[in-house]
Residue frames as qw, qx, qy, qz and C-alpha x, y, z in Angstrom:
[[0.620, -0.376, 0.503, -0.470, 2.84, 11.49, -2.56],
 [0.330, 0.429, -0.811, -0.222, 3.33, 7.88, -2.12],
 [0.830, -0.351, 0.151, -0.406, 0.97, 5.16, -1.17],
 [0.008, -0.527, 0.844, -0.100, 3.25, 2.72, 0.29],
 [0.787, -0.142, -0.597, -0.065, 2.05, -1.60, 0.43],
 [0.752, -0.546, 0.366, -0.057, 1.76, -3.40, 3.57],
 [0.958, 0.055, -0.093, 0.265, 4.60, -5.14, 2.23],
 [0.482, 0.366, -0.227, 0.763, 7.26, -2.34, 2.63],
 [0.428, -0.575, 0.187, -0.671, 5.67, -1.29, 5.84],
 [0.926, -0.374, 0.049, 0.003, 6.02, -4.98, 7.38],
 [0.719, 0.466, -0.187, 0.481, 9.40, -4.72, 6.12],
 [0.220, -0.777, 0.125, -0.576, 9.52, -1.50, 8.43],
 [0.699, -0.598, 0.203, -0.336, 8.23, -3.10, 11.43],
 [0.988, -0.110, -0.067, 0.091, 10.73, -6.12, 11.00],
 [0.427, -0.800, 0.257, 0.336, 13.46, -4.05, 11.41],
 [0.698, 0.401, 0.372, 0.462, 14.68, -4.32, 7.43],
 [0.235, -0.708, -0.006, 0.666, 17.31, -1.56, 7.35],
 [0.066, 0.206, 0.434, 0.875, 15.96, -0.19, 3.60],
 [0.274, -0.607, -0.690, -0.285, 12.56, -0.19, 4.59],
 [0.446, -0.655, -0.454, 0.407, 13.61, 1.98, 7.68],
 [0.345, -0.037, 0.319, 0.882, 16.14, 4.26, 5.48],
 [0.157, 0.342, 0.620, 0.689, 13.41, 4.86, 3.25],
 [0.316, -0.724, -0.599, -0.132, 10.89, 5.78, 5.82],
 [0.422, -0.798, -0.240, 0.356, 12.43, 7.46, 8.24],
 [0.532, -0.133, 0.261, 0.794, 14.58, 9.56, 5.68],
 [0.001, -0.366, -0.374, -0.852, 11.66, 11.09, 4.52],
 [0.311, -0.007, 0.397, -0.863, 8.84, 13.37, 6.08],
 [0.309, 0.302, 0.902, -0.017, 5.89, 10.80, 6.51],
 [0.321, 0.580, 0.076, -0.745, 3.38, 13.64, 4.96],
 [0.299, 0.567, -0.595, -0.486, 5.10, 12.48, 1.89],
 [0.134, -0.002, -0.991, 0.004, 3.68, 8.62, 2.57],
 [0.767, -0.094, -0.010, -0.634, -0.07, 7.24, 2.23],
 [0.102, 0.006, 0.989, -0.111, -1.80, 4.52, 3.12],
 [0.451, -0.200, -0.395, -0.775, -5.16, 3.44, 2.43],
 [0.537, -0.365, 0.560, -0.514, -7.43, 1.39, 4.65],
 [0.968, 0.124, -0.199, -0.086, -6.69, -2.02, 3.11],
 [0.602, 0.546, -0.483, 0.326, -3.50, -1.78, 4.09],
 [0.096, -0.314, 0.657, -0.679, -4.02, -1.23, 7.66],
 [0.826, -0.223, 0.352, -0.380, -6.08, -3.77, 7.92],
 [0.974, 0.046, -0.219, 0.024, -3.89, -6.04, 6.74],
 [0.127, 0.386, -0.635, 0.657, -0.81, -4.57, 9.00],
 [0.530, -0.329, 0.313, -0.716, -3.96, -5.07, 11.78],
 [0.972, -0.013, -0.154, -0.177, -4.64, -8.84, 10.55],
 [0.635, 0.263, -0.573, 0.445, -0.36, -9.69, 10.79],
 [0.434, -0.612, 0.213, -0.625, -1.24, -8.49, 14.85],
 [0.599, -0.014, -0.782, 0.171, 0.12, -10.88, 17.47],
 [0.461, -0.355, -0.518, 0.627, -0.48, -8.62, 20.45],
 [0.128, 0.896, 0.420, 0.061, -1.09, -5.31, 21.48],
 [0.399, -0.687, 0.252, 0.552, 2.57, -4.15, 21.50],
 [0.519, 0.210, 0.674, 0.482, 2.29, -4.93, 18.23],
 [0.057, 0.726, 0.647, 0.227, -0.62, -2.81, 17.21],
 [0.244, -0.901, 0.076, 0.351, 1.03, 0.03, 19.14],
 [0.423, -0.251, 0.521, 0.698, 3.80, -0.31, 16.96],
 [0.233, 0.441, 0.684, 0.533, 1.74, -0.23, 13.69],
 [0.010, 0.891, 0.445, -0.087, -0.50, 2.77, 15.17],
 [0.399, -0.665, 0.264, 0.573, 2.91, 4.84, 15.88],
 [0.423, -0.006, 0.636, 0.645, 4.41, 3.79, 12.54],
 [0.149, 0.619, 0.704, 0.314, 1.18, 5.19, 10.66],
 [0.202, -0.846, -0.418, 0.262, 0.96, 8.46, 12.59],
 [0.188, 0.729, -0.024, -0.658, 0.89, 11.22, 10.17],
 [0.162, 0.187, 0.808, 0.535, 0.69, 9.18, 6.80],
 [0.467, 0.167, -0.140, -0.857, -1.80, 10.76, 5.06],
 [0.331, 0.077, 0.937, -0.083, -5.02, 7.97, 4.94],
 [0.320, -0.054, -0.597, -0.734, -7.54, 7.08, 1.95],
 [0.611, 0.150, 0.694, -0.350, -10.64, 5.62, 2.94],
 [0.185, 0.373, 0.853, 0.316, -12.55, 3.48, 0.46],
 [0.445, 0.384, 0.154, -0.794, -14.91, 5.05, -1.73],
 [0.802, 0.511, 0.269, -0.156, -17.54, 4.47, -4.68],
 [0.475, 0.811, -0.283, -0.191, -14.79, 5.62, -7.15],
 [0.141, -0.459, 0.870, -0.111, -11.99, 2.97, -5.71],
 [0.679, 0.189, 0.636, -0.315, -14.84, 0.39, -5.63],
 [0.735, 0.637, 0.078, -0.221, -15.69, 1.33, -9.56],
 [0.008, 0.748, -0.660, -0.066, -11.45, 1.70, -9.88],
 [0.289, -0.268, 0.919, -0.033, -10.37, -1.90, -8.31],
 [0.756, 0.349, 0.349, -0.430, -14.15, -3.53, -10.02],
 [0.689, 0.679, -0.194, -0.162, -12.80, -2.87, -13.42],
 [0.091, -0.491, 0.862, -0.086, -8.45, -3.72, -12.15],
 [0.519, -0.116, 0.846, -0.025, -10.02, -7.36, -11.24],
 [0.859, 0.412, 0.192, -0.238, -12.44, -7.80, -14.34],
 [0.344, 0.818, -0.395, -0.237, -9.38, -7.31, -16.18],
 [0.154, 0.537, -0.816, 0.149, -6.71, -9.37, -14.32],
 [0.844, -0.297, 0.340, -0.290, -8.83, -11.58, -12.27],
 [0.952, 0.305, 0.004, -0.024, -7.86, -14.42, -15.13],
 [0.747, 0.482, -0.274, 0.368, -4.08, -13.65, -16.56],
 [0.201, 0.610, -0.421, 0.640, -3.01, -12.10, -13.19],
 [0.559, 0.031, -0.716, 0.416, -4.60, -13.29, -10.46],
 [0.064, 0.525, -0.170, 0.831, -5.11, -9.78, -8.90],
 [0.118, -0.348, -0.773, 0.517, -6.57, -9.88, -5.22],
 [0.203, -0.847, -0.439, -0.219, -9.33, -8.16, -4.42],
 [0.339, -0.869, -0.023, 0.359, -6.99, -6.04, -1.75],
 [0.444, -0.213, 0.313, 0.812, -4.15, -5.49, -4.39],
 [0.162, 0.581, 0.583, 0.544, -6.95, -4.27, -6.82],
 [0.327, -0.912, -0.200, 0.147, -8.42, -1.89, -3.71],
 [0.494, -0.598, 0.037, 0.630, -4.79, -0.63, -3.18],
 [0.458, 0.186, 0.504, 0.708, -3.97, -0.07, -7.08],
 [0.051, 0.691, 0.595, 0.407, -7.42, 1.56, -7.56],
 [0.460, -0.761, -0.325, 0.322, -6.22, 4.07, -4.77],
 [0.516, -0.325, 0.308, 0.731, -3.31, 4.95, -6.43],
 [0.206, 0.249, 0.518, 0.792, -4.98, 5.54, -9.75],
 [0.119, -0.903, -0.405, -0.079, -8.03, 7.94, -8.41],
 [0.316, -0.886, 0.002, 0.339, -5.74, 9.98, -6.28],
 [0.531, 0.790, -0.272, 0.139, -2.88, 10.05, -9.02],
 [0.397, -0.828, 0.391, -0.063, -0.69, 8.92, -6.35],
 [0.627, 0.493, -0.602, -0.033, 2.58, 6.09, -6.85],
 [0.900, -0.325, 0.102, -0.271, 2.23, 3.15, -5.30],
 [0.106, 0.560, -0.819, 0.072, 5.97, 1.60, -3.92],
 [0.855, -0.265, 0.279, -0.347, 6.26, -1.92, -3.53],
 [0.333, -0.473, 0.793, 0.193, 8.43, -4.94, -2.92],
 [0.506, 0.142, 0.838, -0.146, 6.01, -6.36, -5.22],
 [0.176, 0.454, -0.388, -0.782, 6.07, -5.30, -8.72],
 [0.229, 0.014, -0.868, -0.440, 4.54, -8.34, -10.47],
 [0.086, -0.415, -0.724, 0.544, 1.62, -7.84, -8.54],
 [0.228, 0.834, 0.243, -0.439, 0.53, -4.56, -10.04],
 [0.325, -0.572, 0.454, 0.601, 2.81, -3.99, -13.25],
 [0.210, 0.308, 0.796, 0.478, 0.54, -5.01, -15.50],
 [0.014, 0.775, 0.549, -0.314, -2.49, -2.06, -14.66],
 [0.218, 0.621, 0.328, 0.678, -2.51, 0.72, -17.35],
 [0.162, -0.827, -0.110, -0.527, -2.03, 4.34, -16.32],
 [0.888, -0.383, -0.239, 0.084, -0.33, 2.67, -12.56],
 [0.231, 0.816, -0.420, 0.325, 2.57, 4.28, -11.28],
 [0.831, -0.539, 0.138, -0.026, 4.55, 1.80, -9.49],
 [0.188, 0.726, -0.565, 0.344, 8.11, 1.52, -8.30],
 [0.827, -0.385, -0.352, 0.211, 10.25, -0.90, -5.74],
 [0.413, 0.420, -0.304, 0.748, 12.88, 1.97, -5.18],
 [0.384, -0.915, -0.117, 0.030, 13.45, 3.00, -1.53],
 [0.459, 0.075, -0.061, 0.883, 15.54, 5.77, -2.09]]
């Protein structure tokens, strides 16, 4: 399974024809999300035609909520990187999803997470 960024999901919604390829070529089952990410697809919100779009687009992804173990996950991601990387506080949440659930985490944003031991991350949408 794949927990996908809000960056290759906004990609989606702008009508970027890899980001659509990639999605709609595959059964969503096979695509996660966690709930940082949809709230920050929910924060890029201009409207509510918008938000319909983003609810649609999400329906059947498989969803993470936050837990203690993501909390204890991303805690340890920022002590690390906070300094030589930077790391947000949501890229640390999203990573720390990826590594509890074992899952690979796509994004247009490799230098972002490419430094996190044990991380499986990828920009390929194929």
């Amino acid at each position: 399974m794949l927990l996908l960024d809000t960056n290759i999901l906004i990609d989606y919604l702008r009508g970027k024809q890899a980001a659509i390829e990639f999605i709609e070529c595959a059964r969503k089952p096979r695509y996660a999300v966690n709930t940082v990410i949809v709230l920050e697809l929910y924060n890029g919100c201009l409207n509510k035609a918008e938000l319909a779009k983003i609810r649609r687009l999400l329906n059947g992804f498989n969803h993470f909520d936050l837990n203690e173990a993501i909390a204890q996950a991303a805690t340890e991601i920022g002590h690390a990187f906070a300094l030589s990387h930077s790391v947000s506080a949501p890229d640390a949440l999203i990573a720390a999803t990826a590594l509890v659930y074992n899952l690979e985490l796509r994004t247009a944003n490799l230098k972002d997470f490419r430094m996190i031991p044990g991380l499986k991350v990828s920009n390929t949408l194929l």
